[in-house]
C-alpha positions as CSV (number, residue, x, y, z in Angstrom):
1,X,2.7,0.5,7.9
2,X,0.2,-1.6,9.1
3,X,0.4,-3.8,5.7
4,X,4.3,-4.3,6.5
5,X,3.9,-5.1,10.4
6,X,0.8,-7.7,9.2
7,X,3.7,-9.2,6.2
8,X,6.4,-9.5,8.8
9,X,4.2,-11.0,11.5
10,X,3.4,-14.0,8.8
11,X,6.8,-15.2,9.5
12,X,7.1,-15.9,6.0
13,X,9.4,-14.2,3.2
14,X,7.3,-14.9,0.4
15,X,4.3,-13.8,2.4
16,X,6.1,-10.7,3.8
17,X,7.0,-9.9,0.2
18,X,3.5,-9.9,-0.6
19,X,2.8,-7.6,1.4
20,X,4.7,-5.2,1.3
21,X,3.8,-4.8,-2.5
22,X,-0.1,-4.5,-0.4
23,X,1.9,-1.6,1.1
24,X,3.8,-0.3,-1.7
25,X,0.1,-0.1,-3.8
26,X,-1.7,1.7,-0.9
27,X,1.2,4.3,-1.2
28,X,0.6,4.6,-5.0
29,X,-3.4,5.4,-3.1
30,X,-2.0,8.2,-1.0
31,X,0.0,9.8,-3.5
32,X,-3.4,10.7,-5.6
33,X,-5.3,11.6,-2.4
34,X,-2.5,13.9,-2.4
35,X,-3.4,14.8,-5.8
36,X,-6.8,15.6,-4.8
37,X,-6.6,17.6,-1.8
38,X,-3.9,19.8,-4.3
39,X,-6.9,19.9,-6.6
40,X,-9.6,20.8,-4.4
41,X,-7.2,23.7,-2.5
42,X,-6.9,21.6,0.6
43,X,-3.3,21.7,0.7
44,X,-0.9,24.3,-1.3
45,X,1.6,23.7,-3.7
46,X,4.8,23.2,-2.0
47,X,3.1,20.7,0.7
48,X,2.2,18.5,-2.2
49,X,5.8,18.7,-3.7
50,X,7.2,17.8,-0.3
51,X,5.4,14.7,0.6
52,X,4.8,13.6,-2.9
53,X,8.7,13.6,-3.1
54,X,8.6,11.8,0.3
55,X,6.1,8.9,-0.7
56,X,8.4,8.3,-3.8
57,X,11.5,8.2,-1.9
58,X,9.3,5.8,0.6
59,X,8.5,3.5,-2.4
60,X,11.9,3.0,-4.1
61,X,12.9,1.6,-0.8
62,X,9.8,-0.7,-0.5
63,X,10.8,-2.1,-3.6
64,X,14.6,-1.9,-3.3
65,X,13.8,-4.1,0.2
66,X,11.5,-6.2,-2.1
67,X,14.4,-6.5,-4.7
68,X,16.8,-8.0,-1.6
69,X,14.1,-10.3,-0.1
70,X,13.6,-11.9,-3.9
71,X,17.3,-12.4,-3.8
72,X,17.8,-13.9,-0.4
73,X,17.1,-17.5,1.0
74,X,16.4,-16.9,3.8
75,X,13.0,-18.6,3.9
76,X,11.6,-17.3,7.3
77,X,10.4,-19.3,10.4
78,X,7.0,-20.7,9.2
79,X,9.6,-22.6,6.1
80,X,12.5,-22.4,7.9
81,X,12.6,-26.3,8.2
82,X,11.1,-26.8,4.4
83,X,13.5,-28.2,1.6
């Protein structure tokens, strides 16, 4: 979350872009701390299932929100007056 408020707060698409494939790739980090905690009997099965399921819902619309912001031109404030 933090990675997305930081990418927004640039004021820049590109830049907010960028981070939120920061965000998308700490996700990917917390999906195999998930995998350990499962491993070392810190969590049971069916807790793992659900959030797993709910980081990969979360990153398909990272990167379907990524897929729109390639395709717009909207440019953002800090470019807004850029050619």
């Amino acid at each position: 979350m933090d990675n997305i408020a930081e990418g927004f707060g640039r004021e820049s698409r590109l830049e907010f872009i960028n981070f939120l494939g920061i965000a998308k790739g700490s996700l990917n980090e917390a999906k195999c701390q998930l995998y350990r905690a499962l491993d070392q009997g810190l969590i049971i099965q069916e807790k793992f299932e659900e959030l797993y399921n709910e980081a990969e819902i979360i990153a398909a619309k990272i990167a379907a929100f990524m897929i729109y912001l390639n395709k717009s031109m909207i440019k953002g404030k800090k470019f807004k007056d850029r050619t």
